[in-house]
C-alpha positions as CSV (number, residue, x, y, z in Angstrom):
1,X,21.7,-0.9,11.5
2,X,20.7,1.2,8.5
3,X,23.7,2.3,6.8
4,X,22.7,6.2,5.0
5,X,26.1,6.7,2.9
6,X,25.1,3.9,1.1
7,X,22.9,4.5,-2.0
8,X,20.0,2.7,-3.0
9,X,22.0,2.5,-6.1
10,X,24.4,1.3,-4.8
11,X,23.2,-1.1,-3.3
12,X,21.4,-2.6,-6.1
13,X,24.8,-2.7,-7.8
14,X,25.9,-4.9,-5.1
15,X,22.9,-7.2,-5.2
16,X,25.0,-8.6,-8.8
17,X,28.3,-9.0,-6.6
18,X,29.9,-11.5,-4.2
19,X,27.3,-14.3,-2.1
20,X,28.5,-12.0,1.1
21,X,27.9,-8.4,-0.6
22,X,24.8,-9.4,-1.8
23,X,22.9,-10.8,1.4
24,X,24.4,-7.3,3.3
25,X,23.0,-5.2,0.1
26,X,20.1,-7.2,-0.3
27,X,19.0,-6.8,4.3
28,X,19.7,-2.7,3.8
29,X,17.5,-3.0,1.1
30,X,14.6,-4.6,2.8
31,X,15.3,-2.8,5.9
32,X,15.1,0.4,4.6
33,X,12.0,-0.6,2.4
34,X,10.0,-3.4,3.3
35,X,7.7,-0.8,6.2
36,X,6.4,1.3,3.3
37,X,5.5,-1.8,0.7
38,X,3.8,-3.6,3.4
39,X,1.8,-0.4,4.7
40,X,0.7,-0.5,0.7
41,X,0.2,-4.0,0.3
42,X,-2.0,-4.2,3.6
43,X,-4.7,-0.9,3.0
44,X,-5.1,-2.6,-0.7
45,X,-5.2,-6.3,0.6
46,X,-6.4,-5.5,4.2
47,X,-5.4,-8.7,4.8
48,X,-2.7,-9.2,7.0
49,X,-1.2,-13.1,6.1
50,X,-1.8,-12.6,2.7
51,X,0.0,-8.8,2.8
52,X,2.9,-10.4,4.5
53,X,3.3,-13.8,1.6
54,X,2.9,-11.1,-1.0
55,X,5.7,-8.8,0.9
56,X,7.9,-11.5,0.8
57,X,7.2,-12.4,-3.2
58,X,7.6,-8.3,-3.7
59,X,10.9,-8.5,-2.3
60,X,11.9,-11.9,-3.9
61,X,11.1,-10.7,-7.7
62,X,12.8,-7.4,-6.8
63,X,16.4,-9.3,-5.9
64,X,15.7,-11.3,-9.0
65,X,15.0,-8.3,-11.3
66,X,18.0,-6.4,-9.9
67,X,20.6,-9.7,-10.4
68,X,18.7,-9.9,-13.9
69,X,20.4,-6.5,-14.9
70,X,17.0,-4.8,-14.6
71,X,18.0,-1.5,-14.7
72,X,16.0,0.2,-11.3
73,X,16.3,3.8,-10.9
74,X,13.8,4.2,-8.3
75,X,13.7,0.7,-6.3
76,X,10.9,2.1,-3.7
77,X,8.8,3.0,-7.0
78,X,9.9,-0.2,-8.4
79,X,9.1,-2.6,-5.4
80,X,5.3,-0.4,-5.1
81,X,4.7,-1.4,-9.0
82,X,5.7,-5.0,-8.6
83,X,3.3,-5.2,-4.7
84,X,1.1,-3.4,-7.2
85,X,1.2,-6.1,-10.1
86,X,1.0,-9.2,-7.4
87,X,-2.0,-7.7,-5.9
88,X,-3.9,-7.2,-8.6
89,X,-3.1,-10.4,-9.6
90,X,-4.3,-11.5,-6.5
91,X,-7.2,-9.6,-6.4
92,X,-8.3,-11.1,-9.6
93,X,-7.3,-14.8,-8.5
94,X,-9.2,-14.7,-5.1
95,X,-12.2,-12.4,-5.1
96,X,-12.3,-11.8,-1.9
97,X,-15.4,-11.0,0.1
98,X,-16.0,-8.5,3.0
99,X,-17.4,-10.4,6.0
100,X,-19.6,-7.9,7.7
101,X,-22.1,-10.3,10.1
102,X,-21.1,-10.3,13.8
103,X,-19.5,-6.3,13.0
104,X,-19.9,-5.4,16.4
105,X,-19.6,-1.1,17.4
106,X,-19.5,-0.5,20.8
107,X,-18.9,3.1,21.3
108,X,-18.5,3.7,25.3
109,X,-15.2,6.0,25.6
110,X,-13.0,8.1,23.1
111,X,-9.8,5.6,22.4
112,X,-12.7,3.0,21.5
113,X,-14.3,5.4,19.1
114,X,-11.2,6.7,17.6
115,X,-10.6,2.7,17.3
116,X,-14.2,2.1,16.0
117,X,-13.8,5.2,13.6
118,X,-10.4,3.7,12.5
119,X,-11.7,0.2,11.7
120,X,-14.9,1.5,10.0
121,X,-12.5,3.8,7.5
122,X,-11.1,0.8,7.3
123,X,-13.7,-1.4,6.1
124,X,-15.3,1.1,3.9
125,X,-11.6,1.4,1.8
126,X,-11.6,-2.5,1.6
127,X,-15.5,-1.8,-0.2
128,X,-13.9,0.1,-2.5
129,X,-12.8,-1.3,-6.1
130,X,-9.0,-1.9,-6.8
131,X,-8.8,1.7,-8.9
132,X,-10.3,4.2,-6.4
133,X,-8.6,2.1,-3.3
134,X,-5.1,1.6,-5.1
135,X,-5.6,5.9,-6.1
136,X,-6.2,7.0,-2.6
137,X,-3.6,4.7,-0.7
138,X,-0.9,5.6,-3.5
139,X,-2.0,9.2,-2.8
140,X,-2.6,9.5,1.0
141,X,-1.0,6.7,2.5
142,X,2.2,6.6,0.9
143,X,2.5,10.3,-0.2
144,X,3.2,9.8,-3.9
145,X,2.2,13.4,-6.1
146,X,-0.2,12.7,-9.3
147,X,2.2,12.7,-11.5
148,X,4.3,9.7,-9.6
149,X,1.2,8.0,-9.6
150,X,0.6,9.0,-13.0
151,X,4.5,7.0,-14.2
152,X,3.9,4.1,-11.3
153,X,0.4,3.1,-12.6
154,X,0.2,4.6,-16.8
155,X,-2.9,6.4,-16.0
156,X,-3.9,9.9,-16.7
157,X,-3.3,12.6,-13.6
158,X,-7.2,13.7,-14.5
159,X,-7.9,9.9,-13.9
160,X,-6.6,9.6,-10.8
161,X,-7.6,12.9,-9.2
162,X,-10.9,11.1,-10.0
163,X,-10.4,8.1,-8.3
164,X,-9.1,9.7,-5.6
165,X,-12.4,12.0,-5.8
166,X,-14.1,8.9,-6.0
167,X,-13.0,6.9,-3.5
168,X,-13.1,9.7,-0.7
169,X,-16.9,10.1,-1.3
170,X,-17.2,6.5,-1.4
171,X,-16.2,6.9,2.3
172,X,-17.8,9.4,3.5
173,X,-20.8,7.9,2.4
174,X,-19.8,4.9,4.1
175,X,-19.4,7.0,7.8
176,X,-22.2,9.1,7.4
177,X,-24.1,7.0,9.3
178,X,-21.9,7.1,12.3
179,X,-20.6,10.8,12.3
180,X,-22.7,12.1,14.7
181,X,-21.8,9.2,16.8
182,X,-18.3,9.5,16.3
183,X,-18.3,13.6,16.1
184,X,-16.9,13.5,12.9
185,X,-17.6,16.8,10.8
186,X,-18.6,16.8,7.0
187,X,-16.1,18.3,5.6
188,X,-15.6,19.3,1.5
C-alpha cells in the first residue's frame, strides 16, 4: 500500500531511524521505485536475470548511501545513476554477445507482427553501444528532458541529442529490412 503523504524525503530520513522505521521507509521506497529502475536496467542490459541481481545491488547501495548521510535530493535520479554506474560496470566486466542464430520471424497475423516488430526493436537497441542505447532509454523510455540527462550522466545536451540521433538511425537501419513486412512507415 503506497503511502503518497509521505515524502521521498521523508522517507529517506527515516532510512537513518529505528530497525522498524527503517524497513517500512526502506519497502515505500522500493515500491514506489524499483518499476522504473528495472524498466532501465533491462532495455540497457536486456537481460532479464542479470537486470533483476543488478536491481537488487541498485537498491542495496542506495539504503547504504542514504544511512551513510549521503545527502539524496532526487532518490529516482539517484537510484538511475547508481543502475547506471553497475551497468556499465557490468558492461565492461562481461562483454556480452548478441546471439542471433536460430532468430526465427514468423509473421502470420497482426499480435505476432506487432510481437516480431517489438522483439526486433529490441534486438537492434541491444546492438547499439552503451552511449547511444543508455541516450535513447534515458530519453524515451524513462522520459528524462536533455538537461536531466545532461546532470544524471555529465555529458553535454548537444552530446546527447546526438546519441539519441544516433541511436534512432541505428534502428531504423536495423528494421528497414522488415518495414514493408511489418507496415512500418519511414518516418523523419
Amino acid at each position: 500500500m503506497k503511502d503518497q503523504s509521505t515524502t521521498d524525503q521523508d522517507l529517506i530520513r527515516q532510512l537513518r531511524g529505528p530497525h522498524r522505521e527503517q524497513e517500512r521507509a526502506f519497502t515505500e521506497l522500493y515500491s514506489r521505485h524499483s518499476q522504473r529502475v528495472y524498466a532501465y536496467i533491462l532495455r540497457i542490459l536486456g537481460e532479464q536475470a542479470t537486470s533483476q541481481d543488478l536491481l537488487q545491488e541498485t537498491f542495496v547501495k542506495f539504503y547504504n548511501a542514504a544511512r551513510e548521510d549521503v545527502v539524496v535530493t532526487n532518490p529516482r535520479a539517484f537510484l538511475i545513476m547508481i543502475a547506471r554506474n553497475l551497468c556499465l560496470n557490468w558492461k565492461r566486466d562481461a562483454h556480452p554477445g548478441v546471439p542471433i542464430e536460430g532468430l526465427e520471424l514468423p509473421f502470420n497475423d497482426e499480435t505476432v507482427e506487432r510481437n516480431e516488430l517489438s522483439r526486433i526493436v529490441n534486438l537492434s537497441l541491444e546492438l547499439l553501444d552503451f552511449e547511444p542505447r543508455e541516450a535513447l532509454v534515458l530519453k524515451y523510455y524513462q522520459g528524462y528532458s536533455y538537461e536531466e540527462m545532461s546532470r544524471l550522466t555529465g555529458e553535454t545536451v548537444a552530446a546527447l541529442r546526438n546519441r539519441v540521433w544516433r541511436a534512432k538511425e541505428a534502428i531504423r537501419g536495423t528494421l528497414k529490412p522488415y518495414a514493408s513486412e511489418l507496415g512500418i512507415k519511414h518516418q523523419r
